[in-house]
N, C-alpha and C positions, 0 to 999 in steps of 0.2 A: 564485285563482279558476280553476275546473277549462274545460277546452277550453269546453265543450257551454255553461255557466253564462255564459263570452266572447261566444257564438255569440245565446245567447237575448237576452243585453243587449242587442248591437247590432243584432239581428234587429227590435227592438222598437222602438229609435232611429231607424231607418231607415225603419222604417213611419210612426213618430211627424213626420216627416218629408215622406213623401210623402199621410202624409192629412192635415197642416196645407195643403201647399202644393196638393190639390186642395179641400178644404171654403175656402178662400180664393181659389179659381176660379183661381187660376196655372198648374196643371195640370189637363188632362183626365183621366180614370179611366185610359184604357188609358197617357198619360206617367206616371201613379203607378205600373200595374201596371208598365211597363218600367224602372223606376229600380229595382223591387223585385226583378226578375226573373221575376214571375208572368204569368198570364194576365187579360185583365180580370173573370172571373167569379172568378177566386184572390183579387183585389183586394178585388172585394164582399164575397165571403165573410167576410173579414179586415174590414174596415168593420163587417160585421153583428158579429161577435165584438167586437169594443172598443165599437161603442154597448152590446151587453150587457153587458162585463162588464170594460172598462178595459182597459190592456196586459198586465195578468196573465192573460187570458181568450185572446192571441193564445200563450203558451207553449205550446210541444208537448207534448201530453200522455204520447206514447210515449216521452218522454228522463225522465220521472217515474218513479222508481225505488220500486216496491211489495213492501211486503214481507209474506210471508205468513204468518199466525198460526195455527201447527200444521199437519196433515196431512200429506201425502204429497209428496216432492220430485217 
């Protein structure tokens, strides 16, 4: 498993984490944000991504390696 691929697992684990332990009222929004290292509007944002689209919806999308078909380097 390469560094970045390390990073997004646990990145996801940790989230999965602090937004069990606030949707079950243990923590407030901004004790999630600060377990996560974010801000409480970074939190939300993150909340809003996974109600739409599960933890695969929180991966970075700039670590997504694209690759281009034809043209000019």
């Amino acid at each position: 498993m390469k560094r970045t691929e390390w990073l997004q697992e646990t990145g996801k684990m940790r989230f999965e984490e602090a937004y069990q332990g606030y949707r079950k009222r243990n923590l407030t929004q901004s004790e999630a944000a600060l377990l996560l290292g974010v801000c409480d509007r970074t939190f939300r944002r993150y909340m809003n991504r996974h109600d739409a689209g599960g933890l695969d919806a929180l991966v970075d999308k700039r670590l997504v390696r694209r690759y281009r078909t034809g043209g000019h380097r």
